[in-house]
C-alpha positions in Angstrom: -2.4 15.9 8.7 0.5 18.0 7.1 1.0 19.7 3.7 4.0 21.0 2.9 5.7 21.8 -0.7 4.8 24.0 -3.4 1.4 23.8 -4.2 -16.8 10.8 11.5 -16.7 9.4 8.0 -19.3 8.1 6.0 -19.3 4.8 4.3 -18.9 6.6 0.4 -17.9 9.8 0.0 -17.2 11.7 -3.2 -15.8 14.8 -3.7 -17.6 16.9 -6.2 -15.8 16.3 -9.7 -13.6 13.9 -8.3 -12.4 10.8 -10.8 -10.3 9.1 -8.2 -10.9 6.7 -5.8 -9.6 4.6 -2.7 -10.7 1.6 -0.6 -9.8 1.7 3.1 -10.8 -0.6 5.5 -11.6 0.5 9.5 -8.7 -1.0 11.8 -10.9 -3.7 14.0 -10.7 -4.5 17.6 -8.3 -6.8 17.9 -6.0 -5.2 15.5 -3.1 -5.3 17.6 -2.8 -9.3 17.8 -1.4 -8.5 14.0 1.4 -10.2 12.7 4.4 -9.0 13.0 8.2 -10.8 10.9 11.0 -8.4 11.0 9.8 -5.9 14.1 9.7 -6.4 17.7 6.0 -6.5 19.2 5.1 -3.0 20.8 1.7 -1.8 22.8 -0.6 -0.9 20.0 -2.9 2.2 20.9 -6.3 1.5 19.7 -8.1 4.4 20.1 -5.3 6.2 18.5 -5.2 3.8 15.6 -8.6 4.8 15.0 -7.9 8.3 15.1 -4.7 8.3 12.7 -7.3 5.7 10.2 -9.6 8.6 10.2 -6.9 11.1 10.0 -5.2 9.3 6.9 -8.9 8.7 5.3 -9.3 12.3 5.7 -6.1 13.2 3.6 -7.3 11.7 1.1 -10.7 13.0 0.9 -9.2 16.6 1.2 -6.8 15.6 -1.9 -9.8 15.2 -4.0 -9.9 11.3 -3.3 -13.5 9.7 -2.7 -13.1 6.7 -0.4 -15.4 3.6 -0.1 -15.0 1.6 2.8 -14.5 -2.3 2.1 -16.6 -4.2 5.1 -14.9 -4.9 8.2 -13.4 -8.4 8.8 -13.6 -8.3 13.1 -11.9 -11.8 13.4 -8.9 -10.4 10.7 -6.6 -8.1 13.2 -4.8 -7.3 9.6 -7.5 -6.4 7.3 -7.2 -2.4 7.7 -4.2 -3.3 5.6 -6.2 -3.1 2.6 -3.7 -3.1 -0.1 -2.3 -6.9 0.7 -5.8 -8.2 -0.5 -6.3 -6.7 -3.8 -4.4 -5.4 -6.6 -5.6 -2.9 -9.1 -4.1 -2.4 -13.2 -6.9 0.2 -14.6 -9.9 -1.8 -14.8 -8.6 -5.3 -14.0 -8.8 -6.2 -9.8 -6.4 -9.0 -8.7 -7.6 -10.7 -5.5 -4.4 -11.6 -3.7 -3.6 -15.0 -2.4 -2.2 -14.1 1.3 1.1 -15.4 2.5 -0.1 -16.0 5.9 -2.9 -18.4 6.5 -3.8 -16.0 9.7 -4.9 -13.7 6.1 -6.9 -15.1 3.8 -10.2 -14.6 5.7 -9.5 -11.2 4.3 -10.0 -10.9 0.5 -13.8 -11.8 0.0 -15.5 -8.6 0.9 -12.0 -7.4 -0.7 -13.7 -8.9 -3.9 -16.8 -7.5 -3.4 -15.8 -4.7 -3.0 -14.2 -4.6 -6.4 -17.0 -6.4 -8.2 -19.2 -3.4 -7.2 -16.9 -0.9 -8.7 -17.9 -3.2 -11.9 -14.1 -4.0 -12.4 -12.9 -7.4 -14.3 -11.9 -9.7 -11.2 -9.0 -12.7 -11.6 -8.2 -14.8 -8.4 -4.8 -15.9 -7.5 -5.2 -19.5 -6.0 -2.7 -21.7 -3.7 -0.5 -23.1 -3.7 0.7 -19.3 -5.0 1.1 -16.7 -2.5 1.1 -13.0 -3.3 0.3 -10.2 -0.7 -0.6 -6.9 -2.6 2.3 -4.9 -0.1 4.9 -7.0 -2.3 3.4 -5.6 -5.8 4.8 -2.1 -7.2 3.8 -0.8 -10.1 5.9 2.0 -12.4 4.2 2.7 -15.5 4.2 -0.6 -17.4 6.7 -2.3 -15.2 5.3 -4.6 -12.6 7.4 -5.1 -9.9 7.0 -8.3 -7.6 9.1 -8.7 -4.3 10.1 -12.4 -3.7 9.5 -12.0 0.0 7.9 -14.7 3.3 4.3 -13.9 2.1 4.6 -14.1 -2.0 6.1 -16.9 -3.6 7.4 -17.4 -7.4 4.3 -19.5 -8.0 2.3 -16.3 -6.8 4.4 -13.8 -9.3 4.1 -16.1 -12.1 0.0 -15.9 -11.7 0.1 -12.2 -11.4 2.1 -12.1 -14.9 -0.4 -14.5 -16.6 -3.3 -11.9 -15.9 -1.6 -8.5 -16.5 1.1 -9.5 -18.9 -1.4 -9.9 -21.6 -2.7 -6.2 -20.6 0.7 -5.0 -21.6 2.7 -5.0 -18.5 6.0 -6.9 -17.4 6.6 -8.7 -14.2 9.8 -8.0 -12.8 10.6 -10.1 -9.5 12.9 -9.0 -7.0 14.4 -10.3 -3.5 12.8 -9.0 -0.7 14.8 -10.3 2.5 15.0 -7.5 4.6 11.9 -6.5 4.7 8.1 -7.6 5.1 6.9 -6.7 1.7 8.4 -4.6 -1.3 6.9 -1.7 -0.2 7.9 -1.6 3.2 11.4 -1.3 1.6 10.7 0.7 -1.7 8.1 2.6 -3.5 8.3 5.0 -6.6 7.9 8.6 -7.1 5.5 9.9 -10.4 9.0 10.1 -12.1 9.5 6.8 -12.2 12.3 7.0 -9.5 12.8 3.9 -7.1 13.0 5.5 -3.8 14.3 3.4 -0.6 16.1 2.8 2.9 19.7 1.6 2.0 19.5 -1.1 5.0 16.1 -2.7 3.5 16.8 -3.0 -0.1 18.4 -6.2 -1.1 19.8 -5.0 -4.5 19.2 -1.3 -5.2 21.2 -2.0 -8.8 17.9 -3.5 -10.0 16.4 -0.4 -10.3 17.5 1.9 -13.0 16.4 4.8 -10.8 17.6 4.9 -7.4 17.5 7.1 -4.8 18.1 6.4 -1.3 16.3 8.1 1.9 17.2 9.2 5.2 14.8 7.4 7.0 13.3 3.7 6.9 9.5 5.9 7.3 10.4 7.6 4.1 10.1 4.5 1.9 6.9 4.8 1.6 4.8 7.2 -0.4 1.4 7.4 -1.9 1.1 8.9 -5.4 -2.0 11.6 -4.8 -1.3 13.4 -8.3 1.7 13.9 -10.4 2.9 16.8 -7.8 1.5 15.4 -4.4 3.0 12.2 -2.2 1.1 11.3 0.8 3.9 10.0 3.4 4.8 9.4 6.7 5.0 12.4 9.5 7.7 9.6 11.0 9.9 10.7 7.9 11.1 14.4 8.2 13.8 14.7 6.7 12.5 12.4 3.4 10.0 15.0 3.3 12.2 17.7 3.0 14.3 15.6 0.8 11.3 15.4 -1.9 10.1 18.7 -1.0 13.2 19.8 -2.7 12.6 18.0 -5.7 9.7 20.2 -5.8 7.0 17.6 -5.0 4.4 18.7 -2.3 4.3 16.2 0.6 1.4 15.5 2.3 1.7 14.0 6.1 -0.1 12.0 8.3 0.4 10.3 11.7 0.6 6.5 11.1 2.3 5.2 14.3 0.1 2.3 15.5 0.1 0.9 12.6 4.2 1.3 11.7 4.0 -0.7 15.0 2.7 -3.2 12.3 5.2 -3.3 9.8 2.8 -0.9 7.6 2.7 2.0 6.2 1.0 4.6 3.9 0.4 2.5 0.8 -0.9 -0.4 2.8 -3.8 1.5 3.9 -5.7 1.9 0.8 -6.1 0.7 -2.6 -6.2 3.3 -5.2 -8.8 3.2 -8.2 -7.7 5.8 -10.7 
């Protein structure tokens, strides 16, 4: 781990003070039989997987994040991509209907996991799809990538729960990309931030700004001054260093190998 800028795990941890916290799910044994859409397959490097997952988890905790690990799933080589089962808005948990069949063994203890944080829990049932990788959120706007793993009958579900809680659904193409947020995520500004070459329509997006590297679309929100990102993404870093935002990198290559990154590996309770 790397912090730049300005300014052996145990099941639950919590920082002293801390009011923020993040599910992560271990990677599992078979984790690199994973799917795989708009990558070609690689070796995957367990043991280092479970190094940079401890690495990443460790980040987080040393932001001031306490982290609560969702039980393992070892039949589900994707379920340390925690994000694509669950969806958070304040106090309200979406469970995600998975895209890919191979998936859906993966959002029960997902929901559990939730239902112990004493959250209100909605389901999104088939025939809608939505993977929680394809769902970005900026402020009140709720953006939805129409992408191979969440269909329009999967958006208009997500809007029934959470536009009543004062947010609007915005869908988008995603084409180029597995999910939204492999292509774009936002920084505390509000500004869109993406790789030119995976973005289907940066227009969309009143705030645009591009980055250097296909890495650097990802980045984690710790606080309104801190983005945890990939160490894959230099020169983004510098890029948003020089914004003034202080970056926070970790190692994440087995599971780039993946199609994921940063955001995929936890879901954030704030």
């Amino acid at each position: 781990m790397t912090t730049s800028g300005d300014s052996g795990l145990p099941t639950d941890t919590t920082p002293t003070g801390a009011g923020k916290r993040a599910l992560v799910r271990r990677p599992v044994d078979i984790l690199a039989e994973g799917q795989i859409t708009h990558i070609d397959r690689v070796p995957i490097d367990l043991e280092l997987a479970r190094s940079q997952w401890e690495g990443y988890v460790a980040a987080l905790q040393a932001e001031g994040w306490a982290t609560t690990e969702v039980a393992p799933a070892p039949d589900q080589p994707d379920s340390v991509f925690i994000e694509d089962a669950v969806i958070l808005f304040g106090g309200t948990a979406v469970v995600a209907s998975p895209g890919a069949p191979s998936r859906r063994g993966e959002t029960a203890a997902a929901e559990a996991a939730v239902r112990d944080l004493d959250l209100t829990v909605h389901r999104l049932e088939s025939p809608g799809t939505l993977d929680g990788g394809d769902v970005l959120k900026v402020g009140r706007t709720v953006y939805v990538g129409q992408s191979l793993r969440t269909n329009a009958e999967g958006a208009a579900q997500l809007a029934a729960i959470v536009e009543p809680l004062g947010y609007t659904v915005v869908t988008v193409p995603v084409t180029r990309a597995l999910h939204l947020k492999t292509a774009i995520t936002a920084l505390p500004d509000g500004t869109i931030i993406g790789y030119p070459p995976l973005v289907d329509d940066p227009g969309l997006f009143e705030k645009f700004l591009p980055v250097p590297e296909a890495e650097g679309t990802a980045v984690v929100i710790l606080d309104e001054n801190t983005l945890l990102m990939s160490a894959a993404a230099p020169q983004t870093a510098a890029l948003l260093i020089g914004l003034g935002y202080r970056t926070v990198t970790v190692d994440i290559t087995e599971f780039e190998k993946l199609e994921g990154c940063v955001t995929c590996l936890s879901v954030r309770v704030r």
